[in-house]
C-alpha positions as CSV (number, residue, x, y, z in Angstrom):
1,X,88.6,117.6,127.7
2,X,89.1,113.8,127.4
3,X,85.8,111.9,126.9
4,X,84.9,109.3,129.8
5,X,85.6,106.1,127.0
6,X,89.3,107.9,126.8
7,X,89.9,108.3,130.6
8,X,88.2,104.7,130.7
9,X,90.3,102.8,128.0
10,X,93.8,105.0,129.3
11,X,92.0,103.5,133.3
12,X,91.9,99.7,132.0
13,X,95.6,100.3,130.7
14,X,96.5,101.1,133.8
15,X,94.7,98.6,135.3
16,X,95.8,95.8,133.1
17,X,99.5,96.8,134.3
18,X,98.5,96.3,137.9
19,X,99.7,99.9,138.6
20,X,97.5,100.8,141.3
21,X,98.8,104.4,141.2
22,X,98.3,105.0,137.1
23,X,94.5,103.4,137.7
24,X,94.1,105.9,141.0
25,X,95.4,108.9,139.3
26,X,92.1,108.9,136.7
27,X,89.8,109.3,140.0
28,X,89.3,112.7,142.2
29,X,90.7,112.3,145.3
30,X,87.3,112.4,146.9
31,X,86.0,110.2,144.4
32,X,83.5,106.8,144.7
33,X,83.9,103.6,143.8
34,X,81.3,100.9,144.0
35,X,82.1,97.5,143.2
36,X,79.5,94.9,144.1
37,X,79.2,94.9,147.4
38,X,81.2,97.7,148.0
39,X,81.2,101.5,148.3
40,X,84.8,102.7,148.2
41,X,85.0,106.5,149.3
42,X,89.0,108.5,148.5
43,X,91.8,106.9,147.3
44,X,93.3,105.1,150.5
45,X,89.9,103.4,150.2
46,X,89.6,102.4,146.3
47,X,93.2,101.3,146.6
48,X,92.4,98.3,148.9
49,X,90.5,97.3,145.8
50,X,92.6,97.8,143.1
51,X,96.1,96.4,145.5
52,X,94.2,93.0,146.5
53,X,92.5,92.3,142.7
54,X,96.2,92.6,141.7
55,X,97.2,90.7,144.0
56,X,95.2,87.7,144.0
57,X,95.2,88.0,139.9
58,X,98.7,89.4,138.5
59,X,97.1,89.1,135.3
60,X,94.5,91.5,133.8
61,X,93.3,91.7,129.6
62,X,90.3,93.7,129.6
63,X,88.0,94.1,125.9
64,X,85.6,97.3,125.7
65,X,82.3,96.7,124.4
66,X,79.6,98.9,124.0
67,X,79.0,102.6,125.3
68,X,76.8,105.5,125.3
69,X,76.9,108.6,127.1
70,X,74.5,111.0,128.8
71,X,75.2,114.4,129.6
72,X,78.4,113.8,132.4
73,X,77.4,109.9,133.3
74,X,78.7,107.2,130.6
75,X,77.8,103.1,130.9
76,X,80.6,101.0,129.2
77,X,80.6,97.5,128.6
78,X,83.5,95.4,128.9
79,X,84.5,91.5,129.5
80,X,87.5,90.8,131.5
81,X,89.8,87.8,132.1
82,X,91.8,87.6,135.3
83,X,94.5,84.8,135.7
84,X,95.2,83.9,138.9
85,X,98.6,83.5,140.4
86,X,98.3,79.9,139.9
87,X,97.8,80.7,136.1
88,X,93.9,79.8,136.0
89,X,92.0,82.0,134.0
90,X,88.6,83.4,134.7
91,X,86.1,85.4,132.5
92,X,83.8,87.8,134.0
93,X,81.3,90.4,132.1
94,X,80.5,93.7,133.1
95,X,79.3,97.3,133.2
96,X,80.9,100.2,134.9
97,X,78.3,103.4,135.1
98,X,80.6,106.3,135.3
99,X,80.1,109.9,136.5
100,X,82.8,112.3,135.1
101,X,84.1,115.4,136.3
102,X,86.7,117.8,134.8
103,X,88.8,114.5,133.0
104,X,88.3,112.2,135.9
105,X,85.9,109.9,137.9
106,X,83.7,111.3,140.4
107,X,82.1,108.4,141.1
108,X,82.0,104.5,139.3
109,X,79.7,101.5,139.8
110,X,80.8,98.3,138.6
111,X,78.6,96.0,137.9
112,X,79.2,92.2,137.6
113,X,78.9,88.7,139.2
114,X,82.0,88.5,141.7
115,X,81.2,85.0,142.3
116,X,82.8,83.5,138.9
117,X,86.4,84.3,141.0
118,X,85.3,82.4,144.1
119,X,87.2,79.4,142.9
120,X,90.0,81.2,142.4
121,X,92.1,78.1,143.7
122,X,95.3,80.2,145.1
């Protein structure tokens, strides 16, 4: 069984290549997502997320901080930087508390300050 920091980094991979249907297959069907503001329930749902983040930033390098687990629910740390499709680049910091479940999210709340992309500039 794959630990949630090895379905996590192999996620961010995915992510990072904007391939919204590598990132969805390391979720349950009926999984959650919460990003800020958000709760994000099955994958026609968390896909809205993951097609329009893409979308407004084409690019995507994610570092992995720290992480601990307990028992099926891991917090992992990680700093991002999105570049726009303009070519700005912005920075953001953040957690992402994750529940697993037999290799894959049940549920994930990310945690960070949305407002660094407002000027975004498109």
């Amino acid at each position: 069984m794959s630990t949630a920091l090895e379905v996590a980094t192999s996620y961010w991979k995915a992510e990072c290549e904007r391939d919204t249907e590598k990132v969805l297959a390391h979720y349950h069907h009926d999984a959650t997502f919460c990003p800020p503001g958000q709760t994000l329930v099955g994958h026609e749902q968390i896909r809205t997320f993951y097609d329009a983040s893409g979308a407004d930033f084409p690019g995507l390098a994610v570092k992995i901080g720290n992480n601990f687990t307990v028992g099926d629910q891991t917090a992992i740390e990680w700093v991002a930087t999105l570049t726009s499709v303009n070519g700005q680049e912005f920075t953001i910091k953040g957690v992402n508390i994750i529940k697993m479940r037999d290799a894959k999210f049940e549920w994930v709340h990310a945690y960070f300050d949305p407002t660094v992309l407002q000027s975004k500039g498109n």
